[in-house]
N, C-alpha and C positions, 0 to 999 in steps of 0.2 A: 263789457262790464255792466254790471246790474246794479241799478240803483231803488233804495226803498222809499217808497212812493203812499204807503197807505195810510199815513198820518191821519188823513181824513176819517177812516173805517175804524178809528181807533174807539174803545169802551171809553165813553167820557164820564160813567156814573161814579165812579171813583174824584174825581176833579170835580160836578157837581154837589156832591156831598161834601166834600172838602170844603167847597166856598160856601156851602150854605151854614155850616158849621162854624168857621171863621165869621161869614156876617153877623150869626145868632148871637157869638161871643163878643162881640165889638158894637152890637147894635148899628147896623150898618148895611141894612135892605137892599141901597141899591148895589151894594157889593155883588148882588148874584145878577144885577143887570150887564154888569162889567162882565163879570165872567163870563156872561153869555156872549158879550161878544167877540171876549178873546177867542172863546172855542170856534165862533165861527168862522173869527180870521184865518185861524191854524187850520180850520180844514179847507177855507179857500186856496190859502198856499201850496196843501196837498195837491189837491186837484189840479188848480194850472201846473206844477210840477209835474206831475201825471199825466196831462194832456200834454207838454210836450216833449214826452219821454218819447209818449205813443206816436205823434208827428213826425217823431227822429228817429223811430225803429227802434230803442234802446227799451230790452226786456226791462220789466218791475220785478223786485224780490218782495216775495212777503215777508221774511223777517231777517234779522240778522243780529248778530252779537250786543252791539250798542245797542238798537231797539227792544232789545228784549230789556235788555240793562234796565233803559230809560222806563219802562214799561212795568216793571218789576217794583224798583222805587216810587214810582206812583202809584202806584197799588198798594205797597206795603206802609205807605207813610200817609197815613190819613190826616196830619198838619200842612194848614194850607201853605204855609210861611213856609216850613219844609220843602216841600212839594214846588214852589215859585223858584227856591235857588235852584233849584235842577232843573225848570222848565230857561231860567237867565244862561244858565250855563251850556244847556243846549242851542240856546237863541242864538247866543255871541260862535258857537261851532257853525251853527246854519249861516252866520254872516259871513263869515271867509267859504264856506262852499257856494252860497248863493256870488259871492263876489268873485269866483271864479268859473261858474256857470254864464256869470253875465260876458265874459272876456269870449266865451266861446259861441256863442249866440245872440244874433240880433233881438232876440222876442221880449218884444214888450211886456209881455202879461209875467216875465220871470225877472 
C-alpha cells in the first residue's frame, strides 16, 4: 500500500496570500507570523512521515483522490476562514490515521 507523503512539497502561495489577506482585513500582523509557523509544522509532519515510510520500505504516492480534493479547495477558496475549516477537517482525519500508525510502530518522531 502506498501512502502520500508530499504534504511538505505542497505550493503554500495560495495559504500565504490567504493569511496575508485575512491579517490586512482584521488588522492583525502577527497573524502572518502564526501562519508561518503552521506551515512549518505541516511540512515537519510531512517529512518525519516521509522519512519513516522510507525506513519501512513502504513506497510514497504523489497524489491521489482526497489530495487532489484537498488541494483544489485551497486553491480555489482564497478566504482564509474558508480555507481553515478544511485544513480542521483534514487535521481531525490525520488524527485517527496518525492514531493508528502509532498502534503499528514504535517511532517516536510519528
Amino acid at each position: 500500500m502506498k501512502h502520500k507523503t508530499n504534504r511538505s512539497s505542497c505550493d503554500v502561495r495560495p495559504l500565504r496570500a490567504a493569511a496575508k489577506q485575512y491579517a490586512e482585513a482584521h488588522g492583525d500582523p502577527a497573524f502572518l507570523s502564526a501562519g508561518e509557523l503552521f506551515i512549518r509544522e505541516e511540512q515537519r509532519h510531512g517529512a518525519a512521515l516521509g522519512e519513516w515510510l522510507d525506513l519501512v520500505g513502504i513506497p510514497r504516492k504523489n497524489r491521489d483522490l482526497g489530495d487532489s480534493l484537498f488541494r483544489c479547495c485551497r486553491s480555489a477558496i482564497p478566504n482564509y476562514a474558508v480555507w481553515a475549516a478544511v485544513v480542521v477537517m483534514v487535521e481531525a482525519m490525520a488524527g485517527i490515521y496518525y492514531a493508528a500508525v502509532k498502534q503499528m510502530t514504535p517511532c517516536p518522531r510519528l
